[in-house]
N, C-alpha and C positions, 0 to 999 in steps of 0.2 A: 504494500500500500504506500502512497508518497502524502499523506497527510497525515502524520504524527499522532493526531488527537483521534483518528478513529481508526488509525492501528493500535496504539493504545486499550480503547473501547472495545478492540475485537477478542484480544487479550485474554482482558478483564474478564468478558465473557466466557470467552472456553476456558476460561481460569475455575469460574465459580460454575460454569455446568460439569466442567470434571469435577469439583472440589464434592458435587451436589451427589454426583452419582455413584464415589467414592466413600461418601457415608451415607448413602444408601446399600449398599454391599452391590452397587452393580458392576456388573463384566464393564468394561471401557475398551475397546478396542482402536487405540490410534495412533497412528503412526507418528510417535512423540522422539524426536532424536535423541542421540546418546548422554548432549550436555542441556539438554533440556531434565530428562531423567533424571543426571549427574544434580540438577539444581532442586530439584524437586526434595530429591534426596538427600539433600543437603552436603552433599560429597563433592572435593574438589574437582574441577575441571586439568586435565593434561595434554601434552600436544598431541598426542594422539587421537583425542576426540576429533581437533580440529578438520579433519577427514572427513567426520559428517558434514561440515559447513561450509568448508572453501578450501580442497585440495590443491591448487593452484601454491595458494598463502603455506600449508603443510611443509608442499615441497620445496619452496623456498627456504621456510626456519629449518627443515631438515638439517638440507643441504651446508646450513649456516654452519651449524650445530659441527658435522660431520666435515667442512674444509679444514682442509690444511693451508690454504694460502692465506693472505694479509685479509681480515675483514675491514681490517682501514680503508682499503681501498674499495671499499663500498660508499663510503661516506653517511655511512648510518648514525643519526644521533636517538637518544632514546623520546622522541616526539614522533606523528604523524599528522599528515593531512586526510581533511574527510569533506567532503561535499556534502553541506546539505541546501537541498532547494540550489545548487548551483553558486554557494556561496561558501568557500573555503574557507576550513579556520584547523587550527592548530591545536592537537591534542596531545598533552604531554603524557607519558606514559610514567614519570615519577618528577616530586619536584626539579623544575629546573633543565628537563630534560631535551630540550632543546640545545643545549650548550654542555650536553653527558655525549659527546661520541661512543658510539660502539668498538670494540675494539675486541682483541684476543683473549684478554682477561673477563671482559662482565660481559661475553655475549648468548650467555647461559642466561645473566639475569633479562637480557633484551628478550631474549626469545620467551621465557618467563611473563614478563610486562606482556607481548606484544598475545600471548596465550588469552591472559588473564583481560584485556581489554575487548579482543577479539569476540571470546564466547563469555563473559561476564558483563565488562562495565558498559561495554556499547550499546549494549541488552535490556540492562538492569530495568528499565522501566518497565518493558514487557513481561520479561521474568517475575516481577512484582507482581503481577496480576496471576501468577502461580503460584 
Protein backbone atom coordinates (compact mmCIF):
# COMPACT_ATOMS: atom_id res chain seq x y z
CA UNK A 1 0.00 0.00 0.00
CA UNK A 2 1.68 3.71 -0.56
CA UNK A 3 -0.49 5.44 2.11
CA UNK A 4 1.00 4.92 5.50
CA UNK A 5 -2.22 5.47 7.54
CA UNK A 6 -4.26 2.79 5.84
CA UNK A 7 -1.53 0.29 5.67
CA UNK A 8 -1.38 0.99 9.16
CA UNK A 9 -5.23 0.23 9.41
CA UNK A 10 -4.91 -2.94 7.58
CA UNK A 11 -2.59 -4.12 10.01
CA UNK A 12 -4.20 -3.36 12.97
CA UNK A 13 -6.83 -5.20 11.54
CA UNK A 14 -5.55 -8.64 10.63
CA UNK A 15 -3.69 -7.91 13.86
CA UNK A 16 -6.92 -8.16 16.01
CA UNK A 17 -8.98 -10.71 13.62
CA UNK A 18 -5.84 -13.19 14.22
CA UNK A 19 -5.59 -11.84 17.86
CA UNK A 20 -9.67 -12.71 17.85
CA UNK A 21 -9.54 -16.12 16.53
CA UNK A 22 -6.52 -17.17 18.58
CA UNK A 23 -8.43 -16.90 21.63
CA UNK A 24 -11.04 -18.32 20.28
CA UNK A 25 -9.06 -21.69 19.84
CA UNK A 26 -9.60 -21.26 16.03
CA UNK A 27 -7.34 -23.07 13.28
CA UNK A 28 -5.76 -19.77 11.45
CA UNK A 29 -4.33 -20.66 8.43
CA UNK A 30 -1.81 -17.85 6.92
CA UNK A 31 0.69 -17.43 5.33
CA UNK A 32 2.56 -15.22 8.00
CA UNK A 33 6.43 -15.02 7.22
CA UNK A 34 9.30 -16.25 9.33
CA UNK A 35 10.02 -12.62 11.02
CA UNK A 36 6.75 -11.95 11.38
CA UNK A 37 6.31 -15.23 13.54
CA UNK A 38 9.83 -14.57 14.84
CA UNK A 39 7.88 -11.03 16.21
CA UNK A 40 4.98 -12.59 17.35
CA UNK A 41 6.82 -14.80 19.32
CA UNK A 42 8.63 -12.48 20.77
CA UNK A 43 12.03 -14.18 19.46
CA UNK A 44 14.85 -12.28 17.84
CA UNK A 45 15.11 -11.75 14.37
CA UNK A 46 18.60 -13.17 12.40
CA UNK A 47 20.13 -12.79 8.82
CA UNK A 48 18.86 -15.50 7.97
CA UNK A 49 15.29 -14.68 8.18
CA UNK A 50 16.16 -11.88 5.93
CA UNK A 51 15.57 -14.56 2.82
CA UNK A 52 11.80 -14.32 3.58
CA UNK A 53 11.96 -10.53 2.79
CA UNK A 54 14.58 -9.36 0.35
CA UNK A 55 17.02 -11.92 -0.91
CA UNK A 56 18.76 -9.48 -3.06
CA UNK A 57 19.71 -7.31 0.40
CA UNK A 58 20.72 -11.37 2.13
CA UNK A 59 23.20 -11.66 -0.49
CA UNK A 60 24.70 -8.77 -0.37
CA UNK A 61 25.32 -8.77 3.82
CA UNK A 62 26.28 -12.35 3.11
CA UNK A 63 28.79 -11.69 0.94
CA UNK A 64 29.83 -8.67 3.27
CA UNK A 65 30.15 -10.84 6.17
CA UNK A 66 32.06 -13.69 4.01
CA UNK A 67 34.98 -11.15 1.96
CA UNK A 68 38.19 -11.03 2.23
CA UNK A 69 38.85 -7.84 0.58
CA UNK A 70 38.82 -4.19 1.92
CA UNK A 71 35.12 -3.25 2.96
CA UNK A 72 36.40 0.31 2.93
CA UNK A 73 36.39 0.32 -0.28
CA UNK A 74 32.71 0.06 -0.23
CA UNK A 75 32.33 3.33 1.38
CA UNK A 76 29.78 2.07 3.63
CA UNK A 77 28.84 4.30 6.77
CA UNK A 78 26.55 2.94 9.37
CA UNK A 79 23.25 5.22 7.82
CA UNK A 80 20.98 4.63 4.91
CA UNK A 81 18.77 6.30 2.53
CA UNK A 82 14.85 5.57 2.19
CA UNK A 83 12.38 7.11 -0.17
CA UNK A 84 9.33 7.83 1.13
CA UNK A 85 6.51 9.42 -1.20
CA UNK A 86 9.71 10.21 -3.28
CA UNK A 87 11.38 12.27 -0.70
CA UNK A 88 14.67 11.04 0.62
CA UNK A 89 15.95 11.24 4.13
CA UNK A 90 18.51 9.65 6.17
CA UNK A 91 18.23 6.86 8.51
CA UNK A 92 20.95 6.21 10.98
CA UNK A 93 21.24 2.82 11.98
CA UNK A 94 23.11 3.88 15.43
CA UNK A 95 23.81 7.21 16.91
CA UNK A 96 25.99 9.35 14.70
CA UNK A 97 26.03 6.82 12.03
CA UNK A 98 26.50 8.67 9.38
CA UNK A 99 30.16 9.68 10.02
CA UNK A 100 30.73 5.55 11.69
CA UNK A 101 32.23 4.05 8.35
CA UNK A 102 32.15 0.54 7.85
CA UNK A 103 35.03 -1.15 7.96
CA UNK A 104 36.84 -4.69 8.72
CA UNK A 105 36.41 -4.57 12.39
CA UNK A 106 32.58 -3.50 13.05
CA UNK A 107 31.16 -4.82 9.81
CA UNK A 108 29.52 -7.72 11.93
CA UNK A 109 27.85 -4.93 13.80
CA UNK A 110 26.62 -3.20 10.36
CA UNK A 111 25.39 -6.00 9.17
CA UNK A 112 23.61 -6.51 12.76
CA UNK A 113 22.10 -2.73 12.41
CA UNK A 114 21.21 -3.14 8.94
CA UNK A 115 19.28 -6.80 10.05
CA UNK A 116 17.60 -5.20 12.93
CA UNK A 117 16.26 -2.19 10.95
CA UNK A 118 15.47 -4.06 7.94
CA UNK A 119 12.99 -6.62 9.59
CA UNK A 120 12.23 -4.60 12.88
CA UNK A 121 12.43 -1.00 13.14
CA UNK A 122 11.31 -0.08 9.40
CA UNK A 123 8.39 -2.39 10.44
CA UNK A 124 7.69 -1.55 13.93
CA UNK A 125 4.49 0.32 13.36
CA UNK A 126 2.91 -2.54 11.56
CA UNK A 127 4.33 -5.16 13.73
CA UNK A 128 2.47 -3.05 16.42
CA UNK A 129 -0.61 -4.00 15.38
CA UNK A 130 0.43 -7.67 16.04
Amino acid sequence: MHNPVACHRMCHLVGRLLAKALLDRQLVTLPLNRPLLKHILGVPVTLSDLEFVDEAQLKILRDMLGSTGEVEDMYLDFSLSEDIFGVMHTVELKPDGSNCPVTGENRQAYVTAMVTWLLETSVEQQFGAF
